[in-house]
C-alpha positions in Angstrom: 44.3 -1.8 -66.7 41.1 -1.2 -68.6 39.0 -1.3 -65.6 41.5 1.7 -63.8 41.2 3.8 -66.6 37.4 3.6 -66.8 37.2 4.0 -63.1 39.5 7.6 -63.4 37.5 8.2 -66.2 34.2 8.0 -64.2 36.0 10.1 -61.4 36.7 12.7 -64.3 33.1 12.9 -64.9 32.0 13.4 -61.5 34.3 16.0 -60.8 33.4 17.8 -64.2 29.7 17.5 -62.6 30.6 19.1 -59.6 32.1 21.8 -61.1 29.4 22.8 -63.4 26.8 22.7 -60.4 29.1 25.2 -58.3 28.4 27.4 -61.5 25.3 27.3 -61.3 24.6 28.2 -57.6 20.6 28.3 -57.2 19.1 31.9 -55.9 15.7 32.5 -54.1 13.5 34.5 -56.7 12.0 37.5 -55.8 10.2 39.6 -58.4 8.4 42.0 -56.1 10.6 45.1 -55.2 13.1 44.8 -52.2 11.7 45.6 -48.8 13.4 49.1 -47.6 15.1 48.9 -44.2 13.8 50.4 -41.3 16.6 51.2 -38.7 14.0 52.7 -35.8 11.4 49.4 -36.3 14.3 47.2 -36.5 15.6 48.9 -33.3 11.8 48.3 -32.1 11.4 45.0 -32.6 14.8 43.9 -31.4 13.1 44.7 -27.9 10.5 42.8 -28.4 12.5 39.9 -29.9 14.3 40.2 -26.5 10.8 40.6 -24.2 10.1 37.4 -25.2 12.9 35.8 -23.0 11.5 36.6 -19.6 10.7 33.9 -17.5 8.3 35.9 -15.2 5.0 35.5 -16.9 3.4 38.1 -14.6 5.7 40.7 -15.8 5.6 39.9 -19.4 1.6 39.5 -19.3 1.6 43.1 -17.6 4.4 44.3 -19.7 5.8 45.5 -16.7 9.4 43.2 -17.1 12.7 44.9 -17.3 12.8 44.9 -21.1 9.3 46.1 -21.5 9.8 50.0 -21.4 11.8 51.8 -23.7 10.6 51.7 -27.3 8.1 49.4 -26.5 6.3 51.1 -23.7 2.7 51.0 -24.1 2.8 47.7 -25.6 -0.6 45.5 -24.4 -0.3 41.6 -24.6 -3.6 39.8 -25.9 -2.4 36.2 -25.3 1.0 34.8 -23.6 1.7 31.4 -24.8 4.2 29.0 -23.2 4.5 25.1 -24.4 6.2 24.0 -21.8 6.2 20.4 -23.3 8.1 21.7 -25.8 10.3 24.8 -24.4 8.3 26.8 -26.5 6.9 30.6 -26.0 5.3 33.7 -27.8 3.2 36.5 -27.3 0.7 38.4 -29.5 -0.7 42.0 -28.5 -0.9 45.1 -30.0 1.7 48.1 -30.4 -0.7 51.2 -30.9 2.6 53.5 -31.5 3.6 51.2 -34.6 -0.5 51.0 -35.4 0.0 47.1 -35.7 -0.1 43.7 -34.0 3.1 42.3 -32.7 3.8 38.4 -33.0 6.8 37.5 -31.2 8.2 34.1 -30.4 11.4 32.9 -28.0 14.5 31.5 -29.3 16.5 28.6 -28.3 17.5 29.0 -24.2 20.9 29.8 -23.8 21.7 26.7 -21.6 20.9 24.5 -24.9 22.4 26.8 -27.5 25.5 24.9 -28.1 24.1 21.3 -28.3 21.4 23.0 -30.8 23.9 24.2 -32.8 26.5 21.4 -32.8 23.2 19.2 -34.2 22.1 21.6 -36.9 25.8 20.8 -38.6 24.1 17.5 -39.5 20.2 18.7 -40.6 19.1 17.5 -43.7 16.1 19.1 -45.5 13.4 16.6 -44.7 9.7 17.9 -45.4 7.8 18.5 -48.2 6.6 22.0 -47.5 2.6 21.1 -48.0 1.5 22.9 -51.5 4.6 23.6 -53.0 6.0 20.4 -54.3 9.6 21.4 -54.9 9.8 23.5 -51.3 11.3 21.8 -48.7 11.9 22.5 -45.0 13.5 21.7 -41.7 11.2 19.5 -40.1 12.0 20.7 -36.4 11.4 24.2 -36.9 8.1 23.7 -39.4 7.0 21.8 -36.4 7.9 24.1 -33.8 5.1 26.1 -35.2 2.9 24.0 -37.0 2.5 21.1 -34.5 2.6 22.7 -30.9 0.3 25.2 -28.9 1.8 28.0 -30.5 -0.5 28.1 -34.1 -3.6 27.9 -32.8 -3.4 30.7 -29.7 -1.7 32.8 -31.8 -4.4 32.7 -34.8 -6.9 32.9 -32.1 -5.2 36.1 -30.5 -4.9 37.9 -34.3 -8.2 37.2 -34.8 -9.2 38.8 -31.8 -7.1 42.0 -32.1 -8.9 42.6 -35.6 -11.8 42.2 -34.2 -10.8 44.8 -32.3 -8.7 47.3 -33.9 -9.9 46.6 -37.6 -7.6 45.0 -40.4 -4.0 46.6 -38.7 -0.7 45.6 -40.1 1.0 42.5 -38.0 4.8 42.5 -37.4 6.1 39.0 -36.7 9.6 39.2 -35.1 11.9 36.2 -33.7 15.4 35.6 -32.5 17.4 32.6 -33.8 15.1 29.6 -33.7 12.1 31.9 -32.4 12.9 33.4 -36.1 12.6 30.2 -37.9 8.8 30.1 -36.2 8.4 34.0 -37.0 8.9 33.2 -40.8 6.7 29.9 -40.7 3.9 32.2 -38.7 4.6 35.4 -41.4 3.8 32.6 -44.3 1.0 31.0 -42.5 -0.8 34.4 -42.4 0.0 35.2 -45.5 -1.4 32.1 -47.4 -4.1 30.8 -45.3 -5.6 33.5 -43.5 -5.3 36.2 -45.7 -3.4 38.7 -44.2 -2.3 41.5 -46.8 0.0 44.0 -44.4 2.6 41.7 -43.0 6.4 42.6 -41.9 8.6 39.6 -41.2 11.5 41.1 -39.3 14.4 38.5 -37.9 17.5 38.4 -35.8 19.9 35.5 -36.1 18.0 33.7 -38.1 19.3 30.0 -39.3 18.1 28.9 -42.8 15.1 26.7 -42.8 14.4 25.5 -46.4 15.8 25.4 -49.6 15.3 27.6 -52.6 12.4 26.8 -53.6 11.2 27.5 -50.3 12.8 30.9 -50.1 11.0 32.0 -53.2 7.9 30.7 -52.1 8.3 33.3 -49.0 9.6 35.9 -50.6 6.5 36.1 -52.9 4.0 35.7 -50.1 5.5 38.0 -47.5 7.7 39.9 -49.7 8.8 42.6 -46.6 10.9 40.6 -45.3 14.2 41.7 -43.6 16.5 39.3 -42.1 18.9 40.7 -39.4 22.4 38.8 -38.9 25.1 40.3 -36.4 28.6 40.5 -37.6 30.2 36.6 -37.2 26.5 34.7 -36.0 27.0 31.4 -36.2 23.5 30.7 -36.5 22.9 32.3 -39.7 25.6 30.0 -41.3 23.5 26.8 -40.5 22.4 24.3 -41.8 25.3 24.8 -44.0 25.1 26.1 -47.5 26.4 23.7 -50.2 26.8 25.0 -53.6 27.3 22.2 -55.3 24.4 20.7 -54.3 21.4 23.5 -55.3 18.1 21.5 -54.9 18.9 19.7 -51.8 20.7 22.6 -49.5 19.6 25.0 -47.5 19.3 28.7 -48.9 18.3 31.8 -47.2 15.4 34.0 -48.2 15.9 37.7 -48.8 16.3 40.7 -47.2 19.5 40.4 -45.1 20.9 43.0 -43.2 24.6 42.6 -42.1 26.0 44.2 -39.4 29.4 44.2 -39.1 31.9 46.4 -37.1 34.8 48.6 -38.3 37.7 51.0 -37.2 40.4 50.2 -34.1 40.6 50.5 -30.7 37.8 53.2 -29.8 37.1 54.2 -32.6 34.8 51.4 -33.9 31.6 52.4 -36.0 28.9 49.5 -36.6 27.7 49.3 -40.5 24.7 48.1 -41.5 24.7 46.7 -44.8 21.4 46.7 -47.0 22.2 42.8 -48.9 21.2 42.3 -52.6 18.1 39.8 -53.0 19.2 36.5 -53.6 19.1 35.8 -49.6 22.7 34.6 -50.0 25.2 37.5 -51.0 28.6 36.4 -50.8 29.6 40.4 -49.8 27.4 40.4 -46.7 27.6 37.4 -44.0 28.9 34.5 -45.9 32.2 36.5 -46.7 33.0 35.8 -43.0 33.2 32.7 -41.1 30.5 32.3 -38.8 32.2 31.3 -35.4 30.4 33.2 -32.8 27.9 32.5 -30.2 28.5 36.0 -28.5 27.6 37.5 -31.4 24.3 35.6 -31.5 23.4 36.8 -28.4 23.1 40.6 -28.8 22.2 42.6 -31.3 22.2 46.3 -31.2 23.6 45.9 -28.0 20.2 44.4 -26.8 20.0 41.2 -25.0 18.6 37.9 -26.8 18.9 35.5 -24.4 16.9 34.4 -21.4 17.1 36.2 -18.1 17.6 32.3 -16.4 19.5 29.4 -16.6 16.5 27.0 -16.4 15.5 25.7 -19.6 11.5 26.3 -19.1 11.4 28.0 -15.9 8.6 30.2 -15.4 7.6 32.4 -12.5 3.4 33.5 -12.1 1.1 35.0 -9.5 -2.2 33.9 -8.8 -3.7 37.0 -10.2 -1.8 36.0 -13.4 -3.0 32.9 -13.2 -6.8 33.4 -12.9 -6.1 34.7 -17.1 -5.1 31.1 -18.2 -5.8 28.2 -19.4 -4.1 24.8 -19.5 -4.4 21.7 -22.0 -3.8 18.1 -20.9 0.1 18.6 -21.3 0.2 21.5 -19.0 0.9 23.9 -21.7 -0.2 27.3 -20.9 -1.9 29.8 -22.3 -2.8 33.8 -21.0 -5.4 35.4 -22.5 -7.2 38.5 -22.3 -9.2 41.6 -24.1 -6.6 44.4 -24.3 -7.8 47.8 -23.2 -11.1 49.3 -25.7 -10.8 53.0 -24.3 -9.1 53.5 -27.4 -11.1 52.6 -30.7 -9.8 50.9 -33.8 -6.7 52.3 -35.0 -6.4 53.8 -38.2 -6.1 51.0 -40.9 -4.3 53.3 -43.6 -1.2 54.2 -41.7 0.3 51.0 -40.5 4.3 51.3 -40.1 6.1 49.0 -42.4 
């Protein structure tokens, strides 16, 4: 009889735990003033978010492809990297209309999406983000960056572009996982290669640390937006647990929430500025986040690949005679973009 009531007790004191944890919901900290939102560079970048897809390298080297006009027109590629033992690719190059470099990097391929997402239900936070000792980070996408071709041809191809063009602004931009490596490149800049004019702009983003994590980036790239599209599910995963502060996943400010009103026809898309805790309970996580369709477009642009294959690629021979290969077959294009125009004006960066 003793032995019951002491274990109801302990249950008692448990749940009293519990309780007081969920009132103390951890935020990401961010003392620098809110990043304002840009509705024509987040319109901008969407396109390049979605460039990134193509499978035919020749195109996207000669930023000739389908979804390389528009507001991106004029846009020259520096280096094309595809890790093809990873289904991994990116592109660096310079956008002389926003005055900055453009990082971009590919998101999971359609075909894959759904397995991808059933398995980040069950991700634990399992790195030590290196330097910060209470940061800690999704192991798969830190390495997705950190640990492939990407890093090094991308610092390469920002190193060249200033050598170029002079100490430009760089815009990072990324589409669900491609986001997760946008915002480990953005941070990598930031901190190790000094970098001062950065804008970290995401779509469908999933969370990739916890807390302390989020403060950590907030601080070192503090223009940060973070795009999510109505019901995403991506954005909702790994799942937020409030009762567990340290050890859960947490977003990093600024979301931006677009979500649809009206009926029938009449149907008019808001696009709400969120507070800075990365995880406002009036923006996205006040809806369930159930949909895949909704992943794949965002102002009504296309983020998906424009093929089935996982990693299929199509190249010329011309193309070819512009890359390299390492001992995995990984590829990388790489060349000097055009110098008839001189170093762009280092004052007037759009941010």
């Amino acid at each position: 009889m003793v032995m019951g009531r002491f274990r109801w007790l302990k249950l008692a004191v448990l749940f009293s735990l519990l309780a007081v944890c969920g009132g103390r919901e951890l935020r990401a900290t961010h003392k620098d003033p809110l990043p304002f939102y840009n509705r024509t560079l987040a319109k901008i970048l969407v396109e390049y978010a979605s460039a990134v897809y193509m499978t035919d390298l020749t195109e996207l080297f000669t930023w000739t492809c389908s979804r390389c006009n528009d507001m991106t027109k004029g846009f020259e590629i520096i280096e094309l990297i595809v890790d093809i033992q990873h289904c991994l690719q990116g592109f660096v190059g310079v956008a002389q209309d926003l005055n900055a470099i453009v990082i971009a990097f590919r998101g999971t391929q359609e075909h894959s999406l759904q397995n991808w997402i059933e398995d980040l239900f069950w991700k634990q936070l399992d790195l030590n983000y290196p330097g910060m000792p209470d940061a800690m980070v999704h192991h798969g996408f830190y390495s997705a960056y950190h640990n492939t071709t990407l890093r090094p041809a991308v610092l390469d191809a920002v190193k060249k572009a200033r050598q170029l063009y002079g100490d430009i602004g760089i815009m990072v931009t990324g589409h669900s996982m491609g986001g997760a490596m946008a915002s480990f490149c953005a941070l990598d800049l930031a901190v190790n290669h000094g970098a001062r004019i950065i804008q970290l702009m995401t779509f469908g983003q999933p969370r990739i640390g916890n807390s302390d994590f989020a403060s950590y980036l907030s601080k070192h790239v503090p223009n940060t937006i973070r795009i999510v599209n109505d019901h995403d599910i991506v954005p909702h995963l790994p799942p937020y647990y409030s009762h567990f502060p340290k050890k859960t996943y947490t977003h990093f400010a600024r979301e931006v929430w677009l979500f649809d009103i009206g009926l029938g026809s009449l149907v008019y898309t808001v696009e709400k500025v969120c507070d800075g805790s990365g995880e406002d309970p009036t923006c996205s996580r006040s809806v369930a986040g159930n949909s895949i369709s909704d992943h794949l477009k965002y102002f009504d642009v296309n983020l998906k690949g424009d093929s089935w294959g996982s990693c299929r690629m199509v190249m010329d021979s011309h193309t070819l005679s512009y890359g390299r290969t390492d001992l995995n077959g990984n590829i990388i294009l790489s060349r000097n973009p055009a110098t008839s125009v001189l170093k762009l004006n280092t004052q007037t960066a759009v941010l």
